[in-house]
C-alpha positions in Angstrom: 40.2 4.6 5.1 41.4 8.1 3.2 39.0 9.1 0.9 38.8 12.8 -0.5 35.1 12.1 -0.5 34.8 12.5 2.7 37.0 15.4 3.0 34.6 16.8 0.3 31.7 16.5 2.5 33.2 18.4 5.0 34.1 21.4 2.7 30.2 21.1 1.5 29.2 21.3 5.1 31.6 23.7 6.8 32.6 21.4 8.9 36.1 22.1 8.7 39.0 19.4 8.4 38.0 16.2 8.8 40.2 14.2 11.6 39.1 10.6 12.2 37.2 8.1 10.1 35.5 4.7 11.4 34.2 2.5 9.6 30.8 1.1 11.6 30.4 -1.6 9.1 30.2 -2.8 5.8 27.0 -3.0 3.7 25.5 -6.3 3.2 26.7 -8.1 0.3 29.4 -5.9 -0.5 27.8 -2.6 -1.7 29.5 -0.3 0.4 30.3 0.7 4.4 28.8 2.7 6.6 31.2 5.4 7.7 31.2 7.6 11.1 33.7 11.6 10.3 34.9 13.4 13.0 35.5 16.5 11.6 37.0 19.7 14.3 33.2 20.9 13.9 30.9 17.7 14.5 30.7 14.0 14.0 28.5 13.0 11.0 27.4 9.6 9.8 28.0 8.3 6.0 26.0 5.8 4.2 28.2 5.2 1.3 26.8 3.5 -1.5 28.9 2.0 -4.3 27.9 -0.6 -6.3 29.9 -4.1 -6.8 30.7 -5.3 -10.2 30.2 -8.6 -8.7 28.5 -9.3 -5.5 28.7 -11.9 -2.8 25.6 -12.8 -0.9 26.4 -14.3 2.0 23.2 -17.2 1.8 23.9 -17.5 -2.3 21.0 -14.9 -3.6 22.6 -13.6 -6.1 20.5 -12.5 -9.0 19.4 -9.4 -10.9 15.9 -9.3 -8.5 18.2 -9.1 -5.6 20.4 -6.8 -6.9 18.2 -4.5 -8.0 16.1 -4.6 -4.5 19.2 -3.4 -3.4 19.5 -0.5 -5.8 16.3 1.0 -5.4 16.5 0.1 -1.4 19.4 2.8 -1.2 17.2 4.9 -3.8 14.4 4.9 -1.0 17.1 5.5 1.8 18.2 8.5 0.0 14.7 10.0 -0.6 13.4 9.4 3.2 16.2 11.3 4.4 15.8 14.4 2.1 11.7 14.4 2.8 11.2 12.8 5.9 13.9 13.0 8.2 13.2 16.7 9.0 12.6 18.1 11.6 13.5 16.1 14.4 10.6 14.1 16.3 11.7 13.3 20.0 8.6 10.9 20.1 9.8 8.6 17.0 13.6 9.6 16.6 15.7 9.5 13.5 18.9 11.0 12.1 18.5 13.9 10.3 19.4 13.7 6.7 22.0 16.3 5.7 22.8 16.2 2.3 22.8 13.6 -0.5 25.1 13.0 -3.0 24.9 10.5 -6.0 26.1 9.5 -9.2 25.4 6.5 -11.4 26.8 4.2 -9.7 27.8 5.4 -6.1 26.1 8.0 -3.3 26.8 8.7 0.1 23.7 9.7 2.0 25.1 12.0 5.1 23.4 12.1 8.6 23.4 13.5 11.8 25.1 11.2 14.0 23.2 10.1 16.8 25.6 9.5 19.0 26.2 13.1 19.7 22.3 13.9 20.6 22.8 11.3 23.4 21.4 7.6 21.5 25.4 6.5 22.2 24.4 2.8 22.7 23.2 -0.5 20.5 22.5 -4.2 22.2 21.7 -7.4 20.9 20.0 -8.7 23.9 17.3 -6.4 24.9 15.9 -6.1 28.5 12.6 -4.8 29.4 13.5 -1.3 29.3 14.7 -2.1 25.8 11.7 -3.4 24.3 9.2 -1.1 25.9 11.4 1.6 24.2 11.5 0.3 21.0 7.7 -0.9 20.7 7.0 3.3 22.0 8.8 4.0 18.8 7.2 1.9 16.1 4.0 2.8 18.1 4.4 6.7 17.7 6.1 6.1 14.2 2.8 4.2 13.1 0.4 6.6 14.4 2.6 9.5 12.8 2.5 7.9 9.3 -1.4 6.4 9.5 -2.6 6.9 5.9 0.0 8.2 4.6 1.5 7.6 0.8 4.3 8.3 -0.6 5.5 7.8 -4.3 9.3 8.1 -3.2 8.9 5.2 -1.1 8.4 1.5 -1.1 4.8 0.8 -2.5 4.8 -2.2 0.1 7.5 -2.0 2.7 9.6 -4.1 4.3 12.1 -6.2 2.6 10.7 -9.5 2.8 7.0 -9.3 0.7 5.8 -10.8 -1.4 6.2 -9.4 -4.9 10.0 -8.7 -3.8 10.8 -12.4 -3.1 9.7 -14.5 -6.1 13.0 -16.8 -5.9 12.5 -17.8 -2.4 8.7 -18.6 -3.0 9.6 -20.7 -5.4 12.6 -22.5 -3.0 9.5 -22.7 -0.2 8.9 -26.6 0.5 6.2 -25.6 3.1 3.4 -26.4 0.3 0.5 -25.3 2.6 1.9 -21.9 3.5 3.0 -21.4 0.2 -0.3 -22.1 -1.5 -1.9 -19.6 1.4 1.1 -17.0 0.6 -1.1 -14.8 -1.9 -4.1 -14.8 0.4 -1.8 -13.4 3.1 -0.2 -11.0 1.6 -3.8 -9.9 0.3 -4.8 -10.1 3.9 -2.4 -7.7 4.9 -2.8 -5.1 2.0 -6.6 -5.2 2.6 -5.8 -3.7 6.0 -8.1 -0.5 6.3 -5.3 0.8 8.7 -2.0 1.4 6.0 0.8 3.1 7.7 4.7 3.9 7.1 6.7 1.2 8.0 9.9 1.1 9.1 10.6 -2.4 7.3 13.4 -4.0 9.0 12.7 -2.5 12.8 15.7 -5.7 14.0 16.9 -4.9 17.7 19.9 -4.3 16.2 18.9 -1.0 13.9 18.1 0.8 17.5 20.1 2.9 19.0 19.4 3.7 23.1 20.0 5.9 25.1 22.0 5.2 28.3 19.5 4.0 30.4 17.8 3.1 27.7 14.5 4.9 28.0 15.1 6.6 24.8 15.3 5.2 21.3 16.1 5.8 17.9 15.7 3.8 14.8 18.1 3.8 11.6 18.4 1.9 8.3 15.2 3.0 6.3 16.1 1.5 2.9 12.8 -0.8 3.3 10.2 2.0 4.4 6.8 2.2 2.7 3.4 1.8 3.2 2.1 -1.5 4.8 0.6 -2.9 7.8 2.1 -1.7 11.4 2.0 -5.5 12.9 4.4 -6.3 10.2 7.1 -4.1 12.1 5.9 -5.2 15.0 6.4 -9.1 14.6 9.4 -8.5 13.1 10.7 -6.8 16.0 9.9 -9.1 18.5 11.4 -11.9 16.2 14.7 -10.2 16.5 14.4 -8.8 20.0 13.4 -12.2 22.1 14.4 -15.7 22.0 12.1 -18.2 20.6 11.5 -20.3 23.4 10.3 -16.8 25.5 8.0 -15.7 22.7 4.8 -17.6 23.6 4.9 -16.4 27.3 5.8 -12.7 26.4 3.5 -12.4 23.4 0.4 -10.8 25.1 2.3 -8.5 27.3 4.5 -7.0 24.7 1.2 -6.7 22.0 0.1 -4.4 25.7 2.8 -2.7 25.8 2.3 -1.6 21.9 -1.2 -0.9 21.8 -1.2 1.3 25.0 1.8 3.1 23.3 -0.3 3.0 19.8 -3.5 4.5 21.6 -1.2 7.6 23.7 0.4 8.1 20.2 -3.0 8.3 18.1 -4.5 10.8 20.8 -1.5 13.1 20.0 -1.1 12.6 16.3 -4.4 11.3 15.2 -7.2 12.0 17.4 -9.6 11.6 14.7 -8.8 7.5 13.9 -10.8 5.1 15.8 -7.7 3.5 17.9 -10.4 0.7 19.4 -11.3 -0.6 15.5 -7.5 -0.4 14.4 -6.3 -2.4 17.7 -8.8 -4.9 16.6 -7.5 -5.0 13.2 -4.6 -5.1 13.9 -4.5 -7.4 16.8 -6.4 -9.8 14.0 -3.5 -9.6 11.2 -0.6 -10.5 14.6 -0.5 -14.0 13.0 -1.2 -13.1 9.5 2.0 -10.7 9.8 3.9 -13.3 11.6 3.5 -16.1 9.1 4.2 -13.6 6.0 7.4 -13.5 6.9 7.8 -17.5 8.3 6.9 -17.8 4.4 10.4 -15.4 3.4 12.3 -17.2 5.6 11.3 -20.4 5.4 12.3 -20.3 1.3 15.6 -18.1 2.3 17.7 -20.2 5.4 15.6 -23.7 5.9 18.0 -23.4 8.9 17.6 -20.3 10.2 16.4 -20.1 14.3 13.5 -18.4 13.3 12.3 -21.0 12.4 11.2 -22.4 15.4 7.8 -24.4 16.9 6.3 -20.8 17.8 6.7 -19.5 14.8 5.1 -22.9 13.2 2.2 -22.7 15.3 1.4 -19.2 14.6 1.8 -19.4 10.5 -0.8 -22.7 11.4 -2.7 -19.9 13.2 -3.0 -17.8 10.1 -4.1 -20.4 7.5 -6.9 -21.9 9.8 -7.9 -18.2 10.3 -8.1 -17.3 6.6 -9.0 -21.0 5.6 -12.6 -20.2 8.3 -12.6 -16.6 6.7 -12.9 -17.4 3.4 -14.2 -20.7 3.7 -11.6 -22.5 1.2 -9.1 -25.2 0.9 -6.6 -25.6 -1.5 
């Protein structure tokens, strides 16, 4: 698609004249595309933001909460790449932010594109190699970020919590789990080990090198502070099939904590990584069925909801049900 926009960002950039454009894909819902410029200097990324006078959610949501989670989810994108995106960390990879550029109602946030620093590959079925990458990544990204704040960023991250989701609480038929969905997300905000999350860490928002022994992540319009386990379940949910999840749960928690520990020795040598693997290791289910509760009132049919992920939300409200010693 010709648009002197991008020609624009060339000139901005001294990238010369700009020779190819592909769109990747189109933003959900309608509120954009994201773009990949081949200009005669370098190849660039483009997030380009504009926002619909009338969107179309693909599941129906279409209402002034969602919209404006959308809004400031492109808000956060745009400040994580200005403040956080440089310089480069080969240990928890991300594009570099290059320049921003917004109005009132459209931006374009431009990126390195990774592709050219050697991440040239995506999958939606991971192998081993795959998944020990990406749980290095969120490992080293976790320890990186371990108390920090940020006032640019999501107060809670991730796009399914709690406070962000009224309208599918209120579709939830699962009246247990949504009678323990307070407690849980109280559970999880108690955590004395807060982080940086990544807040949608899918399969699909890595990118891999060619054997795959490399990784970087994209997409940070959900970042903020929260509980690492929450990228962590979320990851796996996206990353292996249901019926392999029980089987591969222990090894691939293994996998992260060994990563976690290497990562907190380099970043953090001070934090106690025994007391926040046992935290942590405690909130697995309590993560898992905080977001069985968002989709559970989202898709009543969506494959994530499964018998695993039943049996692990059951986990979480006999836990907190002994812990606190109530019953609704």
């Amino acid at each position: 698609m010709k648009n002197p926009l991008y020609q624009n960002i060339g000139d901005e950039l001294n990238l010369g004249r700009l020779n190819f454009t592909e769109t990747i894909q189109t933003l959900w819902s309608g509120y954009g595309e994201l773009v990949r410029l081949r200009f005669e200097t370098k190849s660039i990324i483009v997030k380009h933001v504009k926002l619909p006078k009338q969107t179309s959610h693909p599941r129906g949501w279409d209402t002034d909460i969602s919209h404006q989670r959308k809004v400031h989810s492109y808000q956060v994108e745009t400040a994580w790449y200005q403040n956080f995106s440089s310089p480069s960390d080969e240990r928890c990879r991300i594009p570099k932010g290059l320049k921003c550029f917004q109005n009132k109602n459209e931006w374009l946030i431009v990126m390195e594109d990774l592709q050219e620093s050697g991440f040239t590959d995506t999958t939606y079925e991971a192998d081993d190699t795959h998944l020990v990458s990406c749980l290095r990544w969120l490992a080293n990204f976790h320890a990186k970020y371990m108390g920090v704040k940020s006032d640019v960023l999501w107060e809670s991250g991730t796009y399914w919590h709690l406070e962000t989701r009224p309208d599918e609480l209120k579709a939830l038929k699962d009246k247990e789990l949504k009678e323990y969905a307070s407690l849980i997300d109280k559970e999880l905000k108690s955590a004395k080990y807060q982080t940086i999350v990544h807040g949608d860490a899918k399969l699909a928002n890595f990118c891999f090198s060619s054997d795959a022994s490399r990784c970087a992540a994209v997409d940070f319009q959900y970042v903020g502070q929260g509980c690492g386990m929450k990228d962590v379940i979320y990851f796996i949910s996206s990353a292996v099939e249901p019926e392999d999840c029980e089987n591969m749960e222990a090894k691939l928690l293994d996998i992260y904590f060994k990563e976690l520990r290497t990562a907190l020795e380099y970043y953090q040598p001070n934090i106690n990584a025994q007391e926040l693997e046992k935290e942590y290791r405690d909130l697995f289910v309590i993560a898992w069925a905080d977001f069985q509760r968002f989709i559970k009132g989202w898709a009543t049919e969506h494959y994530k909801i499964n018998d695993y992920s039943e049996n692990l939300s059951a986990k979480a409200i006999e836990y907190l049900s002994s812990k606190y010693e109530t019953r609704f």
